[in-house]
Backbone as a chain_set.jsonl record, in Angstrom:
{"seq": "XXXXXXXXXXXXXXXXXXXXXXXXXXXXXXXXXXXXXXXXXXXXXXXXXXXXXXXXXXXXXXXXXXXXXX", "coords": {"N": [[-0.906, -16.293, 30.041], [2.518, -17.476, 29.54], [5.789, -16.309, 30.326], [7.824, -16.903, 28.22], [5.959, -17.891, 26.239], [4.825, -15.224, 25.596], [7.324, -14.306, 24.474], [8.013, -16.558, 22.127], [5.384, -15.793, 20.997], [5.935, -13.551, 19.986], [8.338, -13.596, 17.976], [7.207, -15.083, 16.595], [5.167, -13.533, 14.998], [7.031, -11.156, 14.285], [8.709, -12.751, 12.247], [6.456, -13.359, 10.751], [5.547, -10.802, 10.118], [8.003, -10.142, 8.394], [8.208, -11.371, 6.304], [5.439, -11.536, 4.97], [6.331, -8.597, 4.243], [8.213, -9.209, 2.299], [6.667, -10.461, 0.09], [5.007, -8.141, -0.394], [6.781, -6.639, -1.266], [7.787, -8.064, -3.532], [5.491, -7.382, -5.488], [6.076, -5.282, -6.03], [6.692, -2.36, -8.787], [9.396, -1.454, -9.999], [11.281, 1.157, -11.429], [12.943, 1.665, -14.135], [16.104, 2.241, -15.47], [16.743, 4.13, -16.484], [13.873, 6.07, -16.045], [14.466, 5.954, -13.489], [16.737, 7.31, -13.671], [16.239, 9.78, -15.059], [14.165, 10.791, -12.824], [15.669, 11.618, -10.667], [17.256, 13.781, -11.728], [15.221, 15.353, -12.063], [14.6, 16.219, -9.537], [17.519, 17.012, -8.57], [17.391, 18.969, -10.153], [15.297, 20.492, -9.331], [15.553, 21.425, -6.414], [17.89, 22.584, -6.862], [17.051, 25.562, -8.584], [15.36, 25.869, -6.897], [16.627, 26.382, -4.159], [18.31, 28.753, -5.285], [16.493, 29.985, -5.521], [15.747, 30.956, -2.697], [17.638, 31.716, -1.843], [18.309, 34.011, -2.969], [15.422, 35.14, -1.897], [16.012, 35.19, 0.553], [18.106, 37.502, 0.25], [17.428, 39.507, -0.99], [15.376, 39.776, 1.052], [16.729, 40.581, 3.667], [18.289, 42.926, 3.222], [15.835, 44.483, 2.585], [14.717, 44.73, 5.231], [17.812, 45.177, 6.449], [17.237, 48.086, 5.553], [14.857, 49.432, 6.691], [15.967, 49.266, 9.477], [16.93, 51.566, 9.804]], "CA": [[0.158, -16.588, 29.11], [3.744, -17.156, 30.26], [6.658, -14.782, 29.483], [8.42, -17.568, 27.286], [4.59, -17.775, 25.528], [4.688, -14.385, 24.953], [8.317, -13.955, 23.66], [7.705, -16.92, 21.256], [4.432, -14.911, 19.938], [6.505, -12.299, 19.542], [9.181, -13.514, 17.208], [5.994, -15.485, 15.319], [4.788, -12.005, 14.612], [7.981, -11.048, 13.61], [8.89, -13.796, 11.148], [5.212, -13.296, 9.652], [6.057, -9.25, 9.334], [8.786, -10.027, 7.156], [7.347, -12.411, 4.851], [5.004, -10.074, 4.207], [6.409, -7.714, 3.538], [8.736, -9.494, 0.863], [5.712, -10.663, -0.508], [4.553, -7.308, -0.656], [8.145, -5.787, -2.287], [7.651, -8.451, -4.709], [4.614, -6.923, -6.533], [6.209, -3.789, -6.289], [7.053, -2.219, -10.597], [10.241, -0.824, -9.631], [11.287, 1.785, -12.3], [13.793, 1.411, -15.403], [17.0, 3.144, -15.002], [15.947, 5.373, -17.547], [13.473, 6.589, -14.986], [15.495, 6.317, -12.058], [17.778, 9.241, -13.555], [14.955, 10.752, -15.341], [13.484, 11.082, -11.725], [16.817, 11.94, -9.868], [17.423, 14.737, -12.069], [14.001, 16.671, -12.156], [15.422, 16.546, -8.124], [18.199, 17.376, -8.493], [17.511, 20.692, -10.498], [14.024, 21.448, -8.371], [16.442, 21.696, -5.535], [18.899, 23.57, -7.212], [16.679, 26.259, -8.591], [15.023, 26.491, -4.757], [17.806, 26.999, -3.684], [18.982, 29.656, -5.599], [15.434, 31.396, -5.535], [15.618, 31.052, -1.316], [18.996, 32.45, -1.788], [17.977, 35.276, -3.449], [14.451, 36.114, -1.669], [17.01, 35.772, 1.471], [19.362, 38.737, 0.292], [16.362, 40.635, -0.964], [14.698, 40.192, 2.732], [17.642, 41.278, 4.958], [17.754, 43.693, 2.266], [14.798, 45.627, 3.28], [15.233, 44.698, 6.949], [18.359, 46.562, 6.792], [16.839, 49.424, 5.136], [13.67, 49.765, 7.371], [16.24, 49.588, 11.16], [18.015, 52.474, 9.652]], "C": [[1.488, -16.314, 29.808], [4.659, -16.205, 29.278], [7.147, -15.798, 28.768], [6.943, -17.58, 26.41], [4.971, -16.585, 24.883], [5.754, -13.463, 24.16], [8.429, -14.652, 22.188], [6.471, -16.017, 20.12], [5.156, -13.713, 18.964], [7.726, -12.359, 18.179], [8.604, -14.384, 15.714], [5.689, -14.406, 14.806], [5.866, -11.466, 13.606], [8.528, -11.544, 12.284], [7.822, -13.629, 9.599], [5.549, -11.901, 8.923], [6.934, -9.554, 7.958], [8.514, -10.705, 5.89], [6.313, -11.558, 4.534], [5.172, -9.169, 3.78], [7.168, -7.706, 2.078], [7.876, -9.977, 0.017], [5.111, -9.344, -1.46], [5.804, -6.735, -1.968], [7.825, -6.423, -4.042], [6.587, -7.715, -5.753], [4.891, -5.469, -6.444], [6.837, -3.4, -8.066], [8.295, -1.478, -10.17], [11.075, -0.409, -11.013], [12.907, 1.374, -13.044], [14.781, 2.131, -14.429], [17.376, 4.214, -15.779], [15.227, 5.993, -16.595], [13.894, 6.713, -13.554], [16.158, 7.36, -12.615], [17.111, 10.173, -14.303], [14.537, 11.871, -13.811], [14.286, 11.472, -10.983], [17.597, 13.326, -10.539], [16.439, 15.523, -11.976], [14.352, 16.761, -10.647], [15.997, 17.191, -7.545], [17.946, 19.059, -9.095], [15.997, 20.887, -10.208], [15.2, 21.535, -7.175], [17.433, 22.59, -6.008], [17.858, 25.286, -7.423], [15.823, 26.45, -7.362], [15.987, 27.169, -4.14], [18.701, 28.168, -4.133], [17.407, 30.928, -5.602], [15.006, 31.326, -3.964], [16.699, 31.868, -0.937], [18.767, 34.122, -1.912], [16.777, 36.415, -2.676], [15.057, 36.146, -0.016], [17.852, 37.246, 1.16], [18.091, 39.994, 0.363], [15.668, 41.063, 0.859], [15.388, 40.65, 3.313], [17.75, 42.468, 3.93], [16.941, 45.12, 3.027], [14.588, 45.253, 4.494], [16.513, 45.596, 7.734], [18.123, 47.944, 6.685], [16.066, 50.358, 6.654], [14.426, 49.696, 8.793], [16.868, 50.821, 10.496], [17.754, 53.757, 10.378]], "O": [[1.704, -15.31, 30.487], [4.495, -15.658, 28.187], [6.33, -15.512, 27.893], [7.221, -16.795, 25.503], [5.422, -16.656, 23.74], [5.529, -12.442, 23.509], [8.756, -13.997, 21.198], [6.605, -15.718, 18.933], [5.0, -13.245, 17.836], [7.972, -11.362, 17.501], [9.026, -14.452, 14.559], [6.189, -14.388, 13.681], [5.679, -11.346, 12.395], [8.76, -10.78, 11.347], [7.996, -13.682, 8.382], [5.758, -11.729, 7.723], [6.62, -9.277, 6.801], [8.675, -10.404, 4.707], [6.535, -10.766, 3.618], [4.414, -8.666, 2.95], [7.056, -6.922, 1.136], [8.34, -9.962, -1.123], [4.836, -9.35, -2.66], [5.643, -6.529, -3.171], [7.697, -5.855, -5.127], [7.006, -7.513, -6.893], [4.076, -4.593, -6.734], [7.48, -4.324, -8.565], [7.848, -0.37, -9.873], [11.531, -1.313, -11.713], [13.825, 0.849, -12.415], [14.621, 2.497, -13.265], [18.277, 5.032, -15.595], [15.994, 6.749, -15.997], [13.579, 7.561, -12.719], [16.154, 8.415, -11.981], [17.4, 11.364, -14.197], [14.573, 13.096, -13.7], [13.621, 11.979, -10.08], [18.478, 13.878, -9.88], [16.794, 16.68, -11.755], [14.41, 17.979, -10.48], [15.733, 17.839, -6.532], [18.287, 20.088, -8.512], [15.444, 21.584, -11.058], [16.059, 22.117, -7.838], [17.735, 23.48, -5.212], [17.933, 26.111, -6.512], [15.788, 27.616, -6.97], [16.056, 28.321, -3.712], [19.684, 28.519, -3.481], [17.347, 32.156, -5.661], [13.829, 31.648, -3.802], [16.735, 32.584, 0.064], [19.002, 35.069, -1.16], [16.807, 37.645, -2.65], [14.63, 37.053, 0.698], [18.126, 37.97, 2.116], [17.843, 40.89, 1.171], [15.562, 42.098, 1.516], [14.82, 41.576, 3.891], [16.7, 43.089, 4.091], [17.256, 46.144, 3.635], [13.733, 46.079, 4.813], [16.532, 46.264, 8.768], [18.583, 48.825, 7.411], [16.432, 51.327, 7.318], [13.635, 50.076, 9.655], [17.839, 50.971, 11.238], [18.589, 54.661, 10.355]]}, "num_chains": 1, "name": "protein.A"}
């Protein structure tokens, strides 16, 4: 196979990828926007409360790290 052969294959391949995959997108159920901020808030505040209970079992740990070099 020549190298022009195998650059053509290559952008056949290509061409096919994408059609497939919009094929694919298409049968995707892509959620209300009711559930989009439904789902962007339970997110948003699991991240928040992490973050404030990483915060915390941070202070606590140096905490008794300072204690215990003393």
């Amino acid at each position: 196979m020549g190298v022009l052969a195998r650059i053509g294959a290559g952008f056949r391949r290509t061409g096919s990828y994408f059609r497939e995959s919009w094929q694919e997108l298409k049968k995707v159920k892509w959620p209300t926007r009711r559930e989009l901020v439904t789902y962007t808030l339970v997110v948003l505040i699991t991240v928040a409360l992490l973050s404030v209970f990483f915060y915390v079992l941070d202070i606590v740990l140096g905490a008794v790290v300072m204690f215990i070099m003393r």
